[in-house]
N, C-alpha and C positions, 0 to 999 in steps of 0.2 A: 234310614235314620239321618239325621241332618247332623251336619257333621259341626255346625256351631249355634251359639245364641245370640239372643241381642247384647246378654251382657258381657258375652267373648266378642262381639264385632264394638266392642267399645276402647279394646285393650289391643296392642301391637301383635299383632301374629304372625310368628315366620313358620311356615312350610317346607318342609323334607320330603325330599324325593332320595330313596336309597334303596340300594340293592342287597345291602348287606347289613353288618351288623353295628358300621360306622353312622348311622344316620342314628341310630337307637341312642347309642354313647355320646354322641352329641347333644338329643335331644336333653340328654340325663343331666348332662354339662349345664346346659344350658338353664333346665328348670332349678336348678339348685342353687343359681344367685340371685341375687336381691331385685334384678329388674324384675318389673310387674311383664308379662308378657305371656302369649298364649305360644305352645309351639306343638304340630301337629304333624306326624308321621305318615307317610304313607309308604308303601313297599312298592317296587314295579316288578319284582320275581317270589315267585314260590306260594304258598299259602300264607295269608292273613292271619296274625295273632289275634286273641281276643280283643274286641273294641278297634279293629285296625283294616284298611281297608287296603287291596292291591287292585295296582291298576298296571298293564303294560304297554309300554308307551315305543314299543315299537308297531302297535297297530291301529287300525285308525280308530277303535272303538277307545281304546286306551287317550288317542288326543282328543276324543269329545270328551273323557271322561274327568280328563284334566281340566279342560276349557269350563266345566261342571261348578269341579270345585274349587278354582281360582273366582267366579264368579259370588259361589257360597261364601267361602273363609275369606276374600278381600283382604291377601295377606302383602303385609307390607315387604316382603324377602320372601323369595322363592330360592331354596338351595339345593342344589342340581347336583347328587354324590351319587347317583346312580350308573354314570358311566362306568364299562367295565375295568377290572383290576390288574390285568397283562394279559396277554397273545395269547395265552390259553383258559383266560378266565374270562366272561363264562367262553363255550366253543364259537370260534369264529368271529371276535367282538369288532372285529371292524365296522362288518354291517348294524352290530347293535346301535355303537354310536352313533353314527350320524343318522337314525332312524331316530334314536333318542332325542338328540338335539331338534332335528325335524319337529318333532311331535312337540317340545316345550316353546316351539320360535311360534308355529300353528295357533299352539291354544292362546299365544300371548295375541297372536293378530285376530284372535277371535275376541278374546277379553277388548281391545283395542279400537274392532271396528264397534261395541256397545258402549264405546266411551265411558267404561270402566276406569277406576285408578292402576295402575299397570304396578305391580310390586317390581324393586330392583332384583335383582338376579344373579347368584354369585353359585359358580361349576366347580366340581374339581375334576383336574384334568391330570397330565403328567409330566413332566423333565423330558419324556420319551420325542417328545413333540419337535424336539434340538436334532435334526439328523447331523450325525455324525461322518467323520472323513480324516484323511492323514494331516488336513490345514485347520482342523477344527481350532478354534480359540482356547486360552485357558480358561475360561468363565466365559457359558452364554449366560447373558444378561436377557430380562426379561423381551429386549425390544431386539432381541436378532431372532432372527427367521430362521435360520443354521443354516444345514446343507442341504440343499433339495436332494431328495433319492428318487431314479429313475433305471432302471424300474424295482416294482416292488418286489424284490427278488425273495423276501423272506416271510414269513408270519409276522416277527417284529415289523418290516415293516411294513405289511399291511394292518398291523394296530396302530401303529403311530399316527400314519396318514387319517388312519379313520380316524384317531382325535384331533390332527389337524382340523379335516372339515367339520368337525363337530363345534371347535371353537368359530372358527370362520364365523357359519350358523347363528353360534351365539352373540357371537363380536356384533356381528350386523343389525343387532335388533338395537344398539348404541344410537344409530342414526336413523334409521327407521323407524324406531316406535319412542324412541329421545327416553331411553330408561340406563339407569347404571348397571353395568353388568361385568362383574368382578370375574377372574380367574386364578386359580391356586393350582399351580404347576408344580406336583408332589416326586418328589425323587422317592427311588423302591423302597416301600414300606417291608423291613425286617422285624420278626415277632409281632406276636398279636393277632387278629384274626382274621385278618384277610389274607389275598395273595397279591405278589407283586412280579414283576420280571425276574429282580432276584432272587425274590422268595420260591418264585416258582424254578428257577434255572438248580438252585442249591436242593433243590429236594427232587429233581430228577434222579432215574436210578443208575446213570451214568454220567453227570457233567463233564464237557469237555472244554478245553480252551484252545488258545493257539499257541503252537510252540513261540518263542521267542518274544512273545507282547507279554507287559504288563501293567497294562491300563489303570489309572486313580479312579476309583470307583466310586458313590455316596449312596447312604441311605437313610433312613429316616423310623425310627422308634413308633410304631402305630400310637401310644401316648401325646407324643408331641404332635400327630395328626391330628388328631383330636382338639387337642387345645388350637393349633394354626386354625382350625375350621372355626373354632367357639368365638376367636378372635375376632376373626374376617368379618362372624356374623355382627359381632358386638358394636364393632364400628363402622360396622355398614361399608365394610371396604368397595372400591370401584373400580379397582387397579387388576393387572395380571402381577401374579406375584410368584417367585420361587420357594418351593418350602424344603427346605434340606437339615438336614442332620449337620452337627458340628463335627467340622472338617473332615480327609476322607482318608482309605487308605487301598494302597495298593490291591489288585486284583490278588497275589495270592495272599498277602495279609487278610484276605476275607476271607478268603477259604480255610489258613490255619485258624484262625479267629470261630470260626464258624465249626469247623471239625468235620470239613467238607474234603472229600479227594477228587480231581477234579484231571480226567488223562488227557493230556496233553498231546497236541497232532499238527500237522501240518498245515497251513490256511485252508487252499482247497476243500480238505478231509475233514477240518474242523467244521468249516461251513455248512458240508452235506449232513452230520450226525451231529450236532448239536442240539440242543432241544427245542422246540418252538417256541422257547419260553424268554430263547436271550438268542442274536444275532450277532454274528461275527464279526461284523462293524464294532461292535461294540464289545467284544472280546479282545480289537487288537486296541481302537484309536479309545481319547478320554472325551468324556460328555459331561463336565462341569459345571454344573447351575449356580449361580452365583444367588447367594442368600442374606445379599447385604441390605434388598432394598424392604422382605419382611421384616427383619428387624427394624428397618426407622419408619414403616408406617402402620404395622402393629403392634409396633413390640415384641415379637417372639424370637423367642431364645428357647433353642432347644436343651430340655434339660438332657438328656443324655448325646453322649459324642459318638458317632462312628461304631469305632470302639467298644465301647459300652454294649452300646443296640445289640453290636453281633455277639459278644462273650452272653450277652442275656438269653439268645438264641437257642445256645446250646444244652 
């Protein structure tokens, strides 16, 4: 079934690419303001809802089948939420990503070489992307690279790197195929329904920490995800951008906040037993995303604080 009309290719259409249930809640966001505009789902995991089609785009049938329907729908925004959601979500998401990215840089050089209009292109990605260290900065800003980590000593950061090269990937098609291509670098989504690093670390059935650190932590209200994404799309952002919660609080402030018990161990020990889900870099040092420059070029203010997010959690 053909997935538009002629009186759909008359009208603006942006395109979702998601794995989960945030692509859906956007869409919803989105059809419900006053812009005229077409906007169309697609899944890259699990089974197809009714009228909805999946495609996975870590295989190669999956990037012909994209290269398909970018040619079909000629959508002016391609929005790329399908990367995965922490170290353990889905299993081994390293390789998902940059297989993902692969597949959307592919079908764009395919849309490209039939001198197609190329839609712009906005990712969402992670905070995680900042490796962390004892010289880490107070606030990485969108344009630091952080700390290189060598080697991948952990789960964490074998997902982080993989969204490094994921962005890379995407970044590159800036100058190669001359399209805008935005990024929203999310701090761990608390409540709601996805998973995140912390989301997943808090609901392990033993979290641990390190004795003696007490790292500033941030996260981010799955709500005000949603609206940062509705934004981005709304104004066609072009930028990498940080999207964090209002202000942060201590590592074990999140845990009482949370009504989390979290044993406490020596580095070493912490490092070997801690969950896959959170890394012990990041249990001792802080990884700050600075979220000043969302607010002055979309506007977003998060409605809920830190604070808030996690007392909602519980």
């Amino acid at each position: 079934m053909a997935l538009c009309t002629d009186v759909a290719r008359s009208v603006e259409t942006v395109l979702l690419l998601g794995r989960n249930v945030l692509a859906h809640d956007v869409a919803r966001r989105l059809a419900a303001s006053d812009r005229e505009r077409r906007v169309v789902t697609i899944s890259t995991v699990g089974e197809a809802a009714p009228g909805e089609r999946v495609i996975d785009l870590t295989s190669f049938v999956g990037t012909g089948q994209l290269a398909e329907i970018l040619q079909e729908l000629r959508p002016s925004m391609l929005v790329l939420l399908a990367f995965s959601e922490s170290p353990v979500t889905p299993e081994r998401p390293w390789l998902q990503d940059a297989a993902v990215a692969d597949a959307v840089a592919t079908a764009m050089r395919k849309c490209a070489d039939l001198k197609l209009r190329l839609p712009s292109l906005l990712a969402l990605s992670s905070t995680a992307v900042y490796g962390v260290a004892p010289g880490s900065p107070l606030l990485f800003d969108e344009a630091c690279e952080g700390v290189p980590i060598a080697p991948l000593s952990s789960a964490f950061d074998r997902w982080a790197d993989g969204l490094r090269q994921a962005e890379a990937t995407l970044l590159s098609l800036r100058e190669e195929l001359r399209i805008a291509v935005a990024l929203l670098r999310s701090a761990s989504v608390v409540g709601g329904p996805i998973d995140s690093p912390l989301q997943a670390w808090l609901s392990a059935a033993l979290p641990v920490r390190v004795l003696g650190f007490d790292p500033p932590v941030q996260v981010l209200d799955y709500e005000d995800l949603v609206e940062a994404v509705v934004l981005a799309i709304e104004q066609r952002s072009a930028e990498i951008l940080n999207i964090v919660g209002r202000g942060a609080v201590s590592l074990s402030r999140l845990l009482a906040l949370s009504g989390t018990v979290a044993l406490p161990l020596a580095g070493p020990l912490a490092d070997r037993l801690t969950s896959d889900a959170m890394d012990g870099k990041r249990l001792r040092w802080r990884a700050l995303a600075d979220g000043r420059r969302a607010m002055q070029a979309l506007g977003f203010r998060p409605a809920r604080s830190t604070e808030e997010t996690l007392r909602a959690r519980r």
